[in-house]
DOLUMTOR-956617 format. One record per residue (C-alpha): chain; residue number from 1; y, x, z; residue in three letters. Coordinates in Angstrom, 1 decimal, m for minus. Layout:
<nodes>
@c: A	k: NUM	py: Y	px: X	pz: Z	r: ALA
...
</nodes>
This chain:
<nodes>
@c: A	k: 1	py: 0.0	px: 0.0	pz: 0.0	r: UNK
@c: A	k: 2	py: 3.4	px: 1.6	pz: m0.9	r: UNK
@c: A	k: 3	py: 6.4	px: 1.2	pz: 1.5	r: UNK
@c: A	k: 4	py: 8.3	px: m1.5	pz: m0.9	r: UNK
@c: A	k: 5	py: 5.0	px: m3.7	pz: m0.7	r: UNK
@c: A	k: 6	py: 5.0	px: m3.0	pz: 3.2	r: UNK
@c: A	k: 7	py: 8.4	px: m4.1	pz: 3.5	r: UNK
@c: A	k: 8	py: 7.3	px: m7.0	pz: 1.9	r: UNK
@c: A	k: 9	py: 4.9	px: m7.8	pz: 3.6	r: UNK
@c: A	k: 10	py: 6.6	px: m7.3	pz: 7.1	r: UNK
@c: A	k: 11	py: 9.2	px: m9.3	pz: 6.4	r: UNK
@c: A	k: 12	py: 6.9	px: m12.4	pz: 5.3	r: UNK
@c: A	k: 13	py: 5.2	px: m12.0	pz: 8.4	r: UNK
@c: A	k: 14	py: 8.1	px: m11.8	pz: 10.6	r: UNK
@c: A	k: 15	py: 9.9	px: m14.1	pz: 8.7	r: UNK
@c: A	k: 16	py: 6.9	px: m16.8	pz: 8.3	r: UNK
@c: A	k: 17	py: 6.4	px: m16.4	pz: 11.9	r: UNK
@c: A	k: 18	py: 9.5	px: m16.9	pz: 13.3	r: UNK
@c: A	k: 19	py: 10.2	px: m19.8	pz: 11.1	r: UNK
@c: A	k: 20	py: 7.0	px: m21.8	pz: 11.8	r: UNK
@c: A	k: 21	py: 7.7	px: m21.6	pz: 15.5	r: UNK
@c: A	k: 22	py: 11.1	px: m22.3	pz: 15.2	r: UNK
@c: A	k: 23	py: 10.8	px: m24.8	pz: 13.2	r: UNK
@c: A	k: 24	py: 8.5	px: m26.4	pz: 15.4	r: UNK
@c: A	k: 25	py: 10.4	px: m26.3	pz: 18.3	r: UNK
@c: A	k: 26	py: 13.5	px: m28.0	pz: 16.5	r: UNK
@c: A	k: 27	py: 11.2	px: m30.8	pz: 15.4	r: UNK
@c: A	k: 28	py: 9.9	px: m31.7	pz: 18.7	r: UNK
@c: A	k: 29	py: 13.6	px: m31.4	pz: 19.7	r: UNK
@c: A	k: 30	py: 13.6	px: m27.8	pz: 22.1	r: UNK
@c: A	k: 31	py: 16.2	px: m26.4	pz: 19.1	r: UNK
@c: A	k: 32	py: 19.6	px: m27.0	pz: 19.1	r: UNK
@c: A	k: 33	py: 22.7	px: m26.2	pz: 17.2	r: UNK
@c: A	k: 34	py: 25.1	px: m26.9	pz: 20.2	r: UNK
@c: A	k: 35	py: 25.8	px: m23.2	pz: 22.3	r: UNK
@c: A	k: 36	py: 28.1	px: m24.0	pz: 25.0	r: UNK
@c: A	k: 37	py: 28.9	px: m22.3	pz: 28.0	r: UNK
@c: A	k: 38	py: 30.9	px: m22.8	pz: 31.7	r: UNK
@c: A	k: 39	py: 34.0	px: m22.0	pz: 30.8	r: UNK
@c: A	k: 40	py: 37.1	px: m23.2	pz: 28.9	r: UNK
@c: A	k: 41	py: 36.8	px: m23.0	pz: 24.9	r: UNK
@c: A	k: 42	py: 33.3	px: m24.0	pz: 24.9	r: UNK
@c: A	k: 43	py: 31.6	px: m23.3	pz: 21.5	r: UNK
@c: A	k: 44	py: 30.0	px: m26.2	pz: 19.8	r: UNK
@c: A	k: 45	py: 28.3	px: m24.7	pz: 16.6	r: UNK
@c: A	k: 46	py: 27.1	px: m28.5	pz: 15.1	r: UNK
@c: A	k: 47	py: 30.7	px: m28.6	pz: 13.8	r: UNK
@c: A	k: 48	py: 30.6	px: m25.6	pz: 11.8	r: UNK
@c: A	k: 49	py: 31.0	px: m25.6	pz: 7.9	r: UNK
@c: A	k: 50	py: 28.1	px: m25.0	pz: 6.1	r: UNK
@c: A	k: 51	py: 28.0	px: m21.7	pz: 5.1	r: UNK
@c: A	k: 52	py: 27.7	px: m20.6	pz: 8.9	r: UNK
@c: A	k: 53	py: 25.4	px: m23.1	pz: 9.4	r: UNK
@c: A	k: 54	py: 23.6	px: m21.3	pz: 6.4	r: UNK
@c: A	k: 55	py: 23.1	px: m18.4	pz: 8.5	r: UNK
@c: A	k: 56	py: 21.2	px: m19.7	pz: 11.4	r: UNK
@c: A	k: 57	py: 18.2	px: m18.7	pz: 13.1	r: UNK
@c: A	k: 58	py: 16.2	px: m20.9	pz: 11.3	r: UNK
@c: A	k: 59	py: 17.9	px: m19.8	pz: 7.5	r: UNK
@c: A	k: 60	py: 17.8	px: m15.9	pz: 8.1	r: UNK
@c: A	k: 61	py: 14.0	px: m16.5	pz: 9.0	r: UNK
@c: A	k: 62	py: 13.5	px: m18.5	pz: 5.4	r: UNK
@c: A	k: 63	py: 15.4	px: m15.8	pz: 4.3	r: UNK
@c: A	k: 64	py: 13.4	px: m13.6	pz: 5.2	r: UNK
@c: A	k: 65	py: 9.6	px: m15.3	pz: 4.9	r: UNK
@c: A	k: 66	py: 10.8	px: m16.3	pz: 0.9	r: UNK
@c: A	k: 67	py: 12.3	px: m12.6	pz: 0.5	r: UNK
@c: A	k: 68	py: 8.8	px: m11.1	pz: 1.4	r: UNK
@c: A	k: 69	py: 6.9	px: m13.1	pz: m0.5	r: UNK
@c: A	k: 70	py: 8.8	px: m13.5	pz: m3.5	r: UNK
@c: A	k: 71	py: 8.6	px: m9.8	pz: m3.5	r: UNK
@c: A	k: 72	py: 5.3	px: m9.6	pz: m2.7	r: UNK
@c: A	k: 73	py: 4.0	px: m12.2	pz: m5.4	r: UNK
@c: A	k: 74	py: 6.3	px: m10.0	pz: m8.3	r: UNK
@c: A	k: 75	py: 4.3	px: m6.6	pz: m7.3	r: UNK
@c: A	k: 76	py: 1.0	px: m8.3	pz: m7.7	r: UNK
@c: A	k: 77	py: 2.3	px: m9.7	pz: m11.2	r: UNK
@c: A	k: 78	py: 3.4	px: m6.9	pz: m12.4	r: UNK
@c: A	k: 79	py: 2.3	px: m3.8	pz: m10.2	r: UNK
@c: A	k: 80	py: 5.1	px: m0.8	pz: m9.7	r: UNK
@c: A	k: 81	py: 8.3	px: m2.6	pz: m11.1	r: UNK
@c: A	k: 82	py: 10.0	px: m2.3	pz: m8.1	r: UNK
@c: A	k: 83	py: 13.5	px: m3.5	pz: m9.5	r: UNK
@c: A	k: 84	py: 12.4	px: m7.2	pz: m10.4	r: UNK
@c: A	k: 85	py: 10.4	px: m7.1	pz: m7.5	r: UNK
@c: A	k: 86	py: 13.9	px: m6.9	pz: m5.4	r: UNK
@c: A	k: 87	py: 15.4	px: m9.5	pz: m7.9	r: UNK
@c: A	k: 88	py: 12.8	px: m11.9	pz: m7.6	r: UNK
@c: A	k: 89	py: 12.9	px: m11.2	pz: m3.8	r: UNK
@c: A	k: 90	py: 16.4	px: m11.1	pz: m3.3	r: UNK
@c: A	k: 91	py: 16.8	px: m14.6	pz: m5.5	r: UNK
@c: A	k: 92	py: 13.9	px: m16.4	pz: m3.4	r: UNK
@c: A	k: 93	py: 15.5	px: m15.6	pz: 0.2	r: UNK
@c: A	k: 94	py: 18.6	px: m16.9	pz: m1.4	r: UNK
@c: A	k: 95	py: 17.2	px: m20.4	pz: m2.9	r: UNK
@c: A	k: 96	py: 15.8	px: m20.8	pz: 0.3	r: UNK
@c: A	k: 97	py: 18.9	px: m19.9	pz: 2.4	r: UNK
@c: A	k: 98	py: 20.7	px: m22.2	pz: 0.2	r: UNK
@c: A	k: 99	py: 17.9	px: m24.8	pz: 0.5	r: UNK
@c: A	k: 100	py: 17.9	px: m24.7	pz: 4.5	r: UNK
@c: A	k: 101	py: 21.4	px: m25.4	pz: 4.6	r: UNK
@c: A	k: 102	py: 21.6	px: m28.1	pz: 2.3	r: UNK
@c: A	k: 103	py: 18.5	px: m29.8	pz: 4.0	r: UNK
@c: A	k: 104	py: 20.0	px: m29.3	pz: 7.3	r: UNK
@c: A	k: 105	py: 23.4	px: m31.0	pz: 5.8	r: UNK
@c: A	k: 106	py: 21.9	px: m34.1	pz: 4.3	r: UNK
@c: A	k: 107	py: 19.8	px: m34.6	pz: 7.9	r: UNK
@c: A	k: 108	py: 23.4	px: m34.7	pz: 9.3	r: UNK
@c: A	k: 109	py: 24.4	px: m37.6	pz: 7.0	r: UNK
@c: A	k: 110	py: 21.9	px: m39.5	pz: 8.6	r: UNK
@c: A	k: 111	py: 23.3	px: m39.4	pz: 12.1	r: UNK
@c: A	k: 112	py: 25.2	px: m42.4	pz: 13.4	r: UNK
@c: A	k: 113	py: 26.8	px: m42.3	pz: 16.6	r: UNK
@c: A	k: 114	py: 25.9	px: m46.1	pz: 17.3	r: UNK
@c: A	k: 115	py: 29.0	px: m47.2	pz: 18.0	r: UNK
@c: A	k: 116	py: 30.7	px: m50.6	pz: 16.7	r: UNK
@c: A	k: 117	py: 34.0	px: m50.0	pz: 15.2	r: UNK
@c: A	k: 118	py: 35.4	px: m53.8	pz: 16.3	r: UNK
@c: A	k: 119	py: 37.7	px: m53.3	pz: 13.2	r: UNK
@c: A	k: 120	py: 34.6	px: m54.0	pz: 11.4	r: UNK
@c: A	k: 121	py: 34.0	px: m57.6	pz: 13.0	r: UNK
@c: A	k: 122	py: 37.2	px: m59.7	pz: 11.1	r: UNK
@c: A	k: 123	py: 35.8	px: m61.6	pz: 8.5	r: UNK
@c: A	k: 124	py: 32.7	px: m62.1	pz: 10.0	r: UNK
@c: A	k: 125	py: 30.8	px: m65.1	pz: 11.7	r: UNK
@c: A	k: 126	py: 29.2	px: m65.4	pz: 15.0	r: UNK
@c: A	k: 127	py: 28.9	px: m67.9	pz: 18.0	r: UNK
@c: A	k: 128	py: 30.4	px: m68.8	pz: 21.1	r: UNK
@c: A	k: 129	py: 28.1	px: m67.1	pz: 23.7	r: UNK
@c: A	k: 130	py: 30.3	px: m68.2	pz: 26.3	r: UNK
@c: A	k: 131	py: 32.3	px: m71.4	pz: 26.0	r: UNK
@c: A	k: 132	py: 36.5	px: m70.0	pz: 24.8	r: UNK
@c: A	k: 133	py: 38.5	px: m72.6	pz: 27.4	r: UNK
@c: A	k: 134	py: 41.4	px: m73.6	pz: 25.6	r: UNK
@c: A	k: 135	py: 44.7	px: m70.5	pz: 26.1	r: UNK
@c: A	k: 136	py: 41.6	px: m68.1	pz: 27.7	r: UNK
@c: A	k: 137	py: 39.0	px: m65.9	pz: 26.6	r: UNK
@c: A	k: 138	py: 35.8	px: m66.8	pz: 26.6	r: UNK
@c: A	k: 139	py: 32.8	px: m64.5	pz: 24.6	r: UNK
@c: A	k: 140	py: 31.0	px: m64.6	pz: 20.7	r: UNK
@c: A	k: 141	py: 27.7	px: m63.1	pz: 19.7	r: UNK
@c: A	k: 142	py: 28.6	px: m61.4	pz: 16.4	r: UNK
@c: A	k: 143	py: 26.5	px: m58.5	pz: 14.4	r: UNK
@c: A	k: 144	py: 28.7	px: m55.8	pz: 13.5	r: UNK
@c: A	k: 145	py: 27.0	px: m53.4	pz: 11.1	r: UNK
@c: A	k: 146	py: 23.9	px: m54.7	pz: 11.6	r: UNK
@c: A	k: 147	py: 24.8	px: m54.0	pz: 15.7	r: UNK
@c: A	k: 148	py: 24.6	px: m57.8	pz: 17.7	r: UNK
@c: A	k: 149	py: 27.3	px: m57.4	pz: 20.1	r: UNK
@c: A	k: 150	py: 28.9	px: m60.0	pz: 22.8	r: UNK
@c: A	k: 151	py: 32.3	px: m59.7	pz: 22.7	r: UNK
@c: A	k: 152	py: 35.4	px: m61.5	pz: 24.4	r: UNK
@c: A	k: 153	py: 36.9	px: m63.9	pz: 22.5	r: UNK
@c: A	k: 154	py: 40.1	px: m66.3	pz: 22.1	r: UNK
@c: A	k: 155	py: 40.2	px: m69.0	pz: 20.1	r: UNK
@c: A	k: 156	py: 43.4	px: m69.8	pz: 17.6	r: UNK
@c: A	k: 157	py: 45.7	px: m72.6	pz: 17.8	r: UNK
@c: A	k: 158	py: 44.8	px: m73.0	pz: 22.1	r: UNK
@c: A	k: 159	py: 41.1	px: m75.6	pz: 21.2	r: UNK
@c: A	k: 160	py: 38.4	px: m75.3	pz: 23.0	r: UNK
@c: A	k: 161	py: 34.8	px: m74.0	pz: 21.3	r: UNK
@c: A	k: 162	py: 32.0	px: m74.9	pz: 22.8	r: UNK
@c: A	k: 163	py: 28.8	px: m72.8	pz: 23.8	r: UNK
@c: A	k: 164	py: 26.9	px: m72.5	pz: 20.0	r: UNK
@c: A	k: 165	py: 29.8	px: m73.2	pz: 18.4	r: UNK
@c: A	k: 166	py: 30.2	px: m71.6	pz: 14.8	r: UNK
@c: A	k: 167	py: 33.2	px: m69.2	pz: 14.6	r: UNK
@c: A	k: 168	py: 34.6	px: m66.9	pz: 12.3	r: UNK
@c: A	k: 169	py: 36.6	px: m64.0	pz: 13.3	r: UNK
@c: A	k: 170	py: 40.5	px: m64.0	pz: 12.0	r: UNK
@c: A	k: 171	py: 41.7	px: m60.8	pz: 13.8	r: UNK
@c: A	k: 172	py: 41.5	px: m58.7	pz: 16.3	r: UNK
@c: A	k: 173	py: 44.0	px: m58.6	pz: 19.9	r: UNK
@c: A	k: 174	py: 45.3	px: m56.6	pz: 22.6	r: UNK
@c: A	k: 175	py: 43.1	px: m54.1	pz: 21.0	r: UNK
@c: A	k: 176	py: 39.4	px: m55.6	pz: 21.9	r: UNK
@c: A	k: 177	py: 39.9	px: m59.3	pz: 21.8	r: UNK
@c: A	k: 178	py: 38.5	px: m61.5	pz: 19.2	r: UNK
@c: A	k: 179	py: 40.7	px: m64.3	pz: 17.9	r: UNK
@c: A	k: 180	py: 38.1	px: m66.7	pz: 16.1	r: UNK
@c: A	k: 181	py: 38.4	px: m70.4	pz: 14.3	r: UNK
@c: A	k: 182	py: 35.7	px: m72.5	pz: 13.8	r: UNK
@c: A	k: 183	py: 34.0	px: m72.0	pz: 10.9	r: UNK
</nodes>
């Protein structure tokens, strides 16, 4: 074995290694991208831009795995070209660099932070979970983005609506207040 085809092979092993157990770990949730520490200016690395990101733990050991046997796989095509061997090498840890990072980026699309924006509720129809006196709040059961909630309520023009009661959100009060009509 020459040294280029040991370097190759080292680094596949080291590389494959490390990224099968971290990989692991982050998918039975023990990895995380958050570092902070006790002090003021915490770090939180999940709100990074991607090409940092790109050059995590988990993307240098791809790097390295795909670089080794990229390499590797060139030598035993075509046995002391050491130069395409390093192209081929050097292209395959970047593909999957650049594959990590872009997996990694549309996983993050796929967060929500389950909230309901209450913006999101005008328009909308519910019902009166708990009867709206007339001039007073009261509370609807409305789904907001797909979310049920039970929200306080005022109905418009000072009526009373009834426990059940149809109603149909107009706008939106004193910041979290829903003024519904029947609807």
């Amino acid at each position: 074995m020459d040294k280029l085809e040991l370097v190759f092979t080292v680094c596949a092993l080291i590389g494959g290694t490390l990224f099968l157990i971290r990989l692991a770990l982050q998918l039975f949730g023990f990895g995380t991208d958050d570092v902070s520490a006790d002090h003021p200016g915490d770090v939180n690395a999940s709100h990074t831009d991607a090409s940092f990101k790109m050059l995590s733990l988990l993307g240098i050991t791809a790097f390295l795995m795909m670089f080794g046997l990229g390499g590797r796989a060139m030598l035993e095509s075509r046995p002391g070209q050491a130069l395409p061997a390093l192209v081929v090498a050097l292209l395959a840890g970047g593909i999957s660099l650049w594959l990590m990072a872009w997996l990694f980026k549309a996983m993050k699309k796929m967060q929500s932070d389950g909230t309901s924006k209450i913006e999101n509720a005008v328009g909308l129809e519910g019902s009166v979970y708990l009867t709206i006196p007339a001039n007073d709040v009261g509370k609807v059961q409305i789904a907001v983005n797909g979310r049920l909630n039970v929200l306080d309520a005022r109905a418009t023009g000072g009526q009373t609506l009834p426990t059940g009661a149809r109603v149909k959100v107009v706008r939106i009060a004193n910041g979290n207040i829903l003024e519904v009509e029947s609807a």
